[in-house]
Each structure stands twice: as C-alpha cells, then as structure tokens.
VMD Tcl script that draws the C-alpha trace (Angstrom):
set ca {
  {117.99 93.44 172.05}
  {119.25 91.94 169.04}
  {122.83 91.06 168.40}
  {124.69 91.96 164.38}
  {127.38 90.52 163.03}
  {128.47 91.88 158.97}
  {124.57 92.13 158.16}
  {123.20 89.23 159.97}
  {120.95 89.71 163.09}
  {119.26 87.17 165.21}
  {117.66 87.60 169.06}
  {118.16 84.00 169.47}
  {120.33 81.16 168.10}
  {119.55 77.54 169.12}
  {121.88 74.99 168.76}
  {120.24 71.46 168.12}
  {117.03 70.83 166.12}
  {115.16 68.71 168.04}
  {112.18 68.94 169.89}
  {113.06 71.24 172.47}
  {114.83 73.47 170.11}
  {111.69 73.49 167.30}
  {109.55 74.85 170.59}
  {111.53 77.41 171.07}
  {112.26 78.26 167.62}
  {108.35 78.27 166.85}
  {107.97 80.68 170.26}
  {110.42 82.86 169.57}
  {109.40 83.57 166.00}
  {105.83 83.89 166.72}
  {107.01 86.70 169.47}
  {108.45 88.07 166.29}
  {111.91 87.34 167.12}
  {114.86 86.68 164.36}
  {115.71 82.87 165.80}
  {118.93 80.98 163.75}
  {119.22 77.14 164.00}
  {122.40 75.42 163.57}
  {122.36 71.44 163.31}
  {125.97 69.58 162.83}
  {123.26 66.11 161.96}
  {120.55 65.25 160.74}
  {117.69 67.46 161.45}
  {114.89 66.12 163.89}
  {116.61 64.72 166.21}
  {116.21 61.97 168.64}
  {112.82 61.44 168.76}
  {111.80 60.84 164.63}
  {115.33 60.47 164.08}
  {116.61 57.63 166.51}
  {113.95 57.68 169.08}
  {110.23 57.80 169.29}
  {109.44 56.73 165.57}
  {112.35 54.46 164.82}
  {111.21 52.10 167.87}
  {107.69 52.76 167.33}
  {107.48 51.62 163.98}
  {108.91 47.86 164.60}
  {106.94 47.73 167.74}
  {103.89 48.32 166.12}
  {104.85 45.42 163.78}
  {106.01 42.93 166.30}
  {102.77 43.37 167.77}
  {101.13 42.51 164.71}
  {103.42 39.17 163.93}
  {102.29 38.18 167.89}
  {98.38 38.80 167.90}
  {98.22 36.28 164.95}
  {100.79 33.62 166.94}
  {98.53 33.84 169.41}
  {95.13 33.20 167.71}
  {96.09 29.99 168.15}
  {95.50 29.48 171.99}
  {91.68 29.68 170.59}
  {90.16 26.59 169.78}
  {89.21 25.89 166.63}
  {92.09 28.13 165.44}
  {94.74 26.43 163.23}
  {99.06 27.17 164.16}
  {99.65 30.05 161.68}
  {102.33 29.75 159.46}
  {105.11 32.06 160.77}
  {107.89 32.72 158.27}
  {110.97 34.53 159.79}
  {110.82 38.32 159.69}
  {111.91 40.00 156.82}
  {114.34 42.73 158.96}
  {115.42 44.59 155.72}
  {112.48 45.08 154.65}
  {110.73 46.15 157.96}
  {114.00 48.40 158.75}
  {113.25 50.08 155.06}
  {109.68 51.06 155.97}
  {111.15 52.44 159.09}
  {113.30 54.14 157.45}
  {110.90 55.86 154.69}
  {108.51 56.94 157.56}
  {110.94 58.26 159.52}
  {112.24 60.40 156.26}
  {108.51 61.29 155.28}
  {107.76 62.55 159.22}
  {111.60 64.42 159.33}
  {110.41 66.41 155.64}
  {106.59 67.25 157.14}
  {107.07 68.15 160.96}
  {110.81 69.13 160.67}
  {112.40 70.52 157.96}
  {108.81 72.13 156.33}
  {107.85 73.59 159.89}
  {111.23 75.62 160.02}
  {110.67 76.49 156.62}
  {106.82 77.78 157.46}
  {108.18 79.77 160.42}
  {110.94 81.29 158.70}
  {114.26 80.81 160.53}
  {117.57 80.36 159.73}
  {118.84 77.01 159.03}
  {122.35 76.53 158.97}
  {124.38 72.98 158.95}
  {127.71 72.42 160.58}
  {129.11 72.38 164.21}
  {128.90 75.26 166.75}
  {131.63 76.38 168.84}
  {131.63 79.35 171.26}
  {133.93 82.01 170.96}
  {134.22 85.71 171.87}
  {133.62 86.75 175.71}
  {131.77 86.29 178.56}
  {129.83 89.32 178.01}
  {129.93 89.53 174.01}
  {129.80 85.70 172.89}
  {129.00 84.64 169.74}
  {129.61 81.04 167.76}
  {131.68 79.88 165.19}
  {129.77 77.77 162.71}
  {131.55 74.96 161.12}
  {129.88 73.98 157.80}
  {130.06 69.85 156.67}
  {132.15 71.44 153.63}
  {134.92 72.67 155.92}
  {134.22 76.52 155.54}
  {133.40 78.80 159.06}
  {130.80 81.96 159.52}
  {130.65 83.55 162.61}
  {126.91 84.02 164.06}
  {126.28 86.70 166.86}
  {122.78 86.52 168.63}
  {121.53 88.22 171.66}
  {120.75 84.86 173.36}
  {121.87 81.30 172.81}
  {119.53 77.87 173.63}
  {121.83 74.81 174.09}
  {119.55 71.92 172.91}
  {121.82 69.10 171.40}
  {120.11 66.19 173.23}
  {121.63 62.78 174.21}
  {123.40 60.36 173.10}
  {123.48 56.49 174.02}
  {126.33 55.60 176.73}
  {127.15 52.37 178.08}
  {128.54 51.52 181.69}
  {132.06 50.47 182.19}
  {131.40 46.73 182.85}
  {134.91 45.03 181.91}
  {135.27 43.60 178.59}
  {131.80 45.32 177.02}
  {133.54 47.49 174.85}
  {136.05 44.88 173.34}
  {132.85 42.17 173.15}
  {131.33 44.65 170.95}
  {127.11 45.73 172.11}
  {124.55 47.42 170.41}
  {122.26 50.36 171.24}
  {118.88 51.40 171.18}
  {119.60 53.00 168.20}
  {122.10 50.21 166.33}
  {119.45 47.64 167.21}
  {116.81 49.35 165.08}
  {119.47 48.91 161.88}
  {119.85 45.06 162.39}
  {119.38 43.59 159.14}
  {118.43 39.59 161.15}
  {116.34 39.29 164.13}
  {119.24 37.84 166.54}
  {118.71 34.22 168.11}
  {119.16 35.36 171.26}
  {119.28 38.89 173.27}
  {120.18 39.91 176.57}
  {119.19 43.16 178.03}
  {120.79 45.11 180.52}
  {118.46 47.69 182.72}
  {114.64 47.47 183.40}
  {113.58 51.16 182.45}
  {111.20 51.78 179.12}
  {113.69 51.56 176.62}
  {115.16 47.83 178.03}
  {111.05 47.11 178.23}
  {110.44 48.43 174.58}
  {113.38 47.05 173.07}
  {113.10 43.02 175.31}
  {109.50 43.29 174.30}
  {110.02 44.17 170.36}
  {112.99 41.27 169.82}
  {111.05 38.64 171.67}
  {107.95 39.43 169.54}
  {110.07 39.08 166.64}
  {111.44 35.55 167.11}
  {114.45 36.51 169.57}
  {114.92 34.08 172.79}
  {115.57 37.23 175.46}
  {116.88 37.74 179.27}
  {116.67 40.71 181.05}
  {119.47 41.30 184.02}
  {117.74 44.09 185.84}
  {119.55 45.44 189.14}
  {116.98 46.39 191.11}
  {113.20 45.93 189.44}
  {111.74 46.56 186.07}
  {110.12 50.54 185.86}
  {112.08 51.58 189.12}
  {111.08 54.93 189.26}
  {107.53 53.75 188.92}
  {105.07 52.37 191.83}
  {105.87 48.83 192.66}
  {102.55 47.29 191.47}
  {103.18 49.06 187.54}
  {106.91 46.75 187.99}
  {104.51 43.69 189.49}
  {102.36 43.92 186.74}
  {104.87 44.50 184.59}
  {107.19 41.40 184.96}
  {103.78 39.43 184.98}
  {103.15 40.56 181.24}
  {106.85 39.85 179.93}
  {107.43 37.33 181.83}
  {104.14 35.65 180.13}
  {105.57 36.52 176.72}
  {108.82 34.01 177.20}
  {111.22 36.90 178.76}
  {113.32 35.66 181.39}
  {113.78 38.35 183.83}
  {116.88 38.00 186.48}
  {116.36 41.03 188.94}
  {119.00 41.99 191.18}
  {121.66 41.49 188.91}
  {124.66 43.69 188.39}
  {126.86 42.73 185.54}
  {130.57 42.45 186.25}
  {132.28 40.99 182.87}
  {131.33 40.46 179.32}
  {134.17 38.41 176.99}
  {134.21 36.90 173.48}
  {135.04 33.31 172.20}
  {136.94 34.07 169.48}
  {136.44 30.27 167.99}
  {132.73 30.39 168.62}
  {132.01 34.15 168.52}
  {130.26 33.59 172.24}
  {129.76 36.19 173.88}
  {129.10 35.68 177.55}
  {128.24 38.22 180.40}
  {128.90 37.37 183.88}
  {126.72 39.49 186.90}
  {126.67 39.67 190.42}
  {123.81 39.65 192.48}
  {123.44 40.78 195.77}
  {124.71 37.83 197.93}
  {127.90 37.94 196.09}
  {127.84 34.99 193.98}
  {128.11 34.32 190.21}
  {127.17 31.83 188.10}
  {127.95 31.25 184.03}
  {125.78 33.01 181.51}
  {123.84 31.20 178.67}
  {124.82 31.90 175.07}
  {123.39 34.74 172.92}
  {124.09 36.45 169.56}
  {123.71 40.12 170.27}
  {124.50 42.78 172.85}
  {122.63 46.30 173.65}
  {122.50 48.66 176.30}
  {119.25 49.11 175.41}
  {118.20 51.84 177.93}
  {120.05 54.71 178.90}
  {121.78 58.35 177.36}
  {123.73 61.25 178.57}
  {124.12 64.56 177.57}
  {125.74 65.15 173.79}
  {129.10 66.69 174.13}
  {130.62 68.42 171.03}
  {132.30 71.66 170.62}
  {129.15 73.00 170.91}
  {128.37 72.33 174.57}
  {131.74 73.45 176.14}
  {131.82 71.71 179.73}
  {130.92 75.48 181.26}
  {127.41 75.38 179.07}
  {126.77 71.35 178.76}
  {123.42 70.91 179.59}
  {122.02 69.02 182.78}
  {120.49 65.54 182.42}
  {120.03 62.56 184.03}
  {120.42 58.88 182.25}
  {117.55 57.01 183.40}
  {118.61 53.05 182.85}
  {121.55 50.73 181.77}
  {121.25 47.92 178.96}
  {123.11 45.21 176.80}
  {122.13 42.17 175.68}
  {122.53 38.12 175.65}
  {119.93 35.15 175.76}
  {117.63 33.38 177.16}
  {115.92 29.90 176.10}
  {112.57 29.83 177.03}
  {109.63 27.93 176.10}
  {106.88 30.93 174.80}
  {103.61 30.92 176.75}
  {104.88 28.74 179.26}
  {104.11 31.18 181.96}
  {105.50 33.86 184.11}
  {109.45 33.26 184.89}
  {110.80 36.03 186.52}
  {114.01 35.08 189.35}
  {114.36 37.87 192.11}
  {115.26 38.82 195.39}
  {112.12 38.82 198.05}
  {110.17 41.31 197.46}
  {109.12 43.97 200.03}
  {105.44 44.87 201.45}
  {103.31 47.28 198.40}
  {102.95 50.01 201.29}
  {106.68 50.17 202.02}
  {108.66 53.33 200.34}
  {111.15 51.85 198.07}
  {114.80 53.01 199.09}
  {116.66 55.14 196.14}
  {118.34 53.38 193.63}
  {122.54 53.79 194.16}
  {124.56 55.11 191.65}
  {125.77 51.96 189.40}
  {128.91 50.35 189.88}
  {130.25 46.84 189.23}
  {130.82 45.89 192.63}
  {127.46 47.50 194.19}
  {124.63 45.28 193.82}
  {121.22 45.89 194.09}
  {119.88 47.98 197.37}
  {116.99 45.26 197.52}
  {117.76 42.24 199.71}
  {120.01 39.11 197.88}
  {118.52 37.22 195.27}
  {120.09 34.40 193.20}
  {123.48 34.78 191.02}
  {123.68 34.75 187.17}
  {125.16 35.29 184.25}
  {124.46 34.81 180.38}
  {126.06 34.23 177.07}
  {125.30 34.58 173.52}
  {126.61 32.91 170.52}
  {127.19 34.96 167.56}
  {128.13 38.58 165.81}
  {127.72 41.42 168.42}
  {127.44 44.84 166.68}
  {129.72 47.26 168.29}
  {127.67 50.42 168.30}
  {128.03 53.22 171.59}
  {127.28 53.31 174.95}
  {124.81 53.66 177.83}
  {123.94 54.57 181.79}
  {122.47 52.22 184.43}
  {120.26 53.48 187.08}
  {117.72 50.46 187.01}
}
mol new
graphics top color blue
foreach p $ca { graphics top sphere $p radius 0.5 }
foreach p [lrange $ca 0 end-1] q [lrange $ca 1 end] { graphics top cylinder $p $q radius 0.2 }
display resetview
C-alpha cells in the first residue's frame, strides 16, 4: 500500500538519518519501495556525527602521543620530548574526517539509492488510522508528507543525572568534550561503562590528571574478570579509580573557579574532593524527544552509564591504584545494578568515602544517565 498526498507518494517515511534509519532506507528501496527521510540536524547521526568517529579519531591519536612516552621504559631509549597537544588542531582533523565520512557513507549513499531527503522537524498529525507528518523546514515553511508506514529513528541524546548543583557547576559531555580547544589539567569521570572508559582513557593519554567515581565496577554489564582486567590496565596508565562511589553534590568557587564533587559510598561517609578543571558525564544517553517522537511513539531505550568529571593527581606508571569495596568470589552471579539515585549507593558491600574537585572553566554542555 502506498499512501498520496497532492502528488507525493512514499510506502515508508523514516524520521532520523542515522544508522538505523539508512538500513532501513537502503531495505526498503531495494524492495522497491518509495522511502522519504526527514532530518531536523545534521545528517549521519550519532555515530560519524558525535559518536563512533568523533571519539575514535582522538583516541587513535592519544594512543600514538603514549606509545612514544613509553619507549622510554626501554633501556637505552632517551625521555622523548613531549610538547603539549595541539587540541585545535587535532579537533580540526576530527572534524574534516568526520565531514569527508558524513559526504561518502551518508549523504552520497541516500543519493545512490534514491530517496527523498527532506530537512526540518517532523510532527505527527492527522488520525490514528490516517496519520501523516507535518514537516517543518529550517527556513520556517511546512509540507505535509503522507506515507503508508512511519520508522521513528531519532537516536539519543546525552543526559546527565540530577546530582545537586551539576547543572549550575556547569559539565561537559561525551560530545562537548570532543570540541575542547585545551586538554584540561584535571578530569573526573562519572560512570564505568565504555564511553567513561574511552573518554578517562583518551584525556589521560593526552596529558589530563583523571579520577573515575564508578558506583558499582568498571564494564558492569560485563563478566567480572573483563572489569578485573580492566581497572588493572587504567589503573597502570595513572587513572585513579574510586568504585563504589555515588556522587551527591557538585558546587563552584566562584573566586577560584573550583569545582568540587562530593560522593557517597556505601558505608555512608564522605570525604572532600580534589580539585579539577573540567566536568563530563561522559557515559550515558536517552531517547531524543522532539515533536517528532510524541510521548505515544518515543522510542524504547535504555541509558547504559552515568559520567562527569574532576581530578586526580597521580604519578604515571606508578602502578595500579584502584580504591574499592571487597570484591566478591569470580564464580558468584553479580546482583543487578539499582536504578541510580543520590542516596542509594552501590549494591556491592561498603568501600571507602570520597569526593573530588577541580580547579578551573567547566563547559556547560547537556546531560547523562547512570547505571554503572
């Protein structure tokens, strides 16, 4: 069946352009179906837009800067000179790959396939039985677009916990952090899923003294010998790693520009947190929410881990430092993580109090969820 509206007919319309919604797209049309596309951004999105290449990129050189820093733990091998990383000009080679990949895999495919591209916001209208979208161009003018199905595929976006004060403290995201132009002097990093891993990992390589305040274990939907092994490799790389930590404040000098996070662990107890210069939730998302996913059609997901940021000082290559509560026997199940709130601390047994500070600008930037 395919829906008309004044001339135009399409069997599907798919609202989103990201991965899920260029799979379909490319399906449909290769079934021979009339498929319309309607992005309100930029096209791609999350993962060559904000996600996958973005954090890929710097990674890639972070790991470069720290092979040749550690050539020196060879003998015979003189201290490299280390410079201070140019972030402007790595964030501008991030930026032109991620441009070069969105023209070749995105915007060329569609154009290769044949479907409908259309900017601007989608909004349902109509009925039940005979809906159809209103399509909001960036220029202000509307089209209405009738198809005889409709894919919801608008993604995520970062979201950040409610922890008191966060918001006015100002934090960055997974996605801010990858515009810094200054690798901060100090990070703190809220959660222990992949994206607090990937983004601890890349700021430490760069120069950045980090601290991760994990509430249960690093990788906690993972076996417990991949979070062992895990905390064994950051650890070794200078990243303090506090486990069992739930944070419960975050506030701002206003002389100093301080900012200073204050957690709970699981006996009850606090303790002050050490200075740093940025903030991000570095792990999780939720669904995007726009006129285009009214709450009746918003699409199910789950936010995987929680994230911010502070400091840490640590001595590099000085050797695993990771503070936790006792750990349990390999061949015992782990018990499921509780839903996150500042006065629930982690469901593993107590392990010592914390907290941790950071001196310096804090980009405000969205939010995130905590489930690690």
């Amino acid at each position: 069946m395919t829906a008309t509206d004044k001339g135009r007919s399409y069997d599907l319309a798919v609202i989103g352009s990201g991965g899920a919604a260029f799979a379909a797209a490319i399906r449909a049309t290769t079934l021979g179906k009339r498929v319309v596309m309607i992005e309100r951004g930029t096209i791609g999105g999350t993962c060559v837009n904000t996600g996958c290449v973005p954090s890929k990129a710097p990674l890639a050189a972070a790991e470069a800067r720290h092979v040749t820093l550690d050539a020196a733990r060879f003998p015979g091998l003189p201290l490299p000179d280390a410079p201070p990383v140019d972030m402007p000009a790595m964030v501008a080679g991030k930026d032109k790959l991620v441009g070069s990949l969105r023209s070749e895999k995105y915007a060329a495919l569609a154009a290769e396939y044949g479907w409908a591209l259309h900017p601007g916001e989608a909004t349902f209208v109509g009925t039940p039985t005979e809906p159809a979208l209103r399509v909001t161009g960036p220029d202000g003018t509307a089209e209405t677009v009738r198809a005889a199905h409709h894919l919801i595929a608008t993604g995520s976006t970062p979201w950040a916990p409610p922890v008191p004060g966060l918001q006015e403290a100002g934090y960055l995201t997974s996605t801010t952090a990858m515009e810094l132009d200054h690798v901060p002097e100090s990070l703190l990093v809220i959660g222990g899923g992949y994206v607090a891993m990937e983004q601890a990992q890349l700021f430490s390589r760069l120069g950045a003294q980090v601290t991760m305040l994990v509430r249960s274990r690093l990788a906690s939907h993972e076996e417990p010998e991949a979070a062992t092994a895990l905390e064994e490799i950051l650890a070794d790389e200078g990243i303090e790693i506090i486990r069992g930590a739930v944070p419960t404040a975050v506030r701002r000098d206003p002389a100093t520009g301080a900012v200073t996070v204050t957690a709970t662990t699981a006996d009850g107890s606090h303790e002050p947190a050490r200075p740093s210069s940025s903030l991000p939730p570095a792990a999780a998302r939720s669904p995007a929410r726009s006129a285009s996913t009214p709450s009746a059609c918003a699409p199910a997901s789950a936010a995987r881990s929680s994230s911010t940021a502070t400091c840490a000082p640590r001595t590099r290559g000085s050797g695993p430092r990771v503070t936790s509560p006792p750990t349990r026997s390999s061949c015992t199940s782990p018990r499921p993580t509780a839903p996150w709130s500042p006065t629930t601390p982690s469901p593993e047994p107590a392990g010592r109090s914390t907290t941790a500070t950071c001196p310096g600008s804090c980009s405000p930037a969205p939010p995130w969820p905590p489930s690690e």
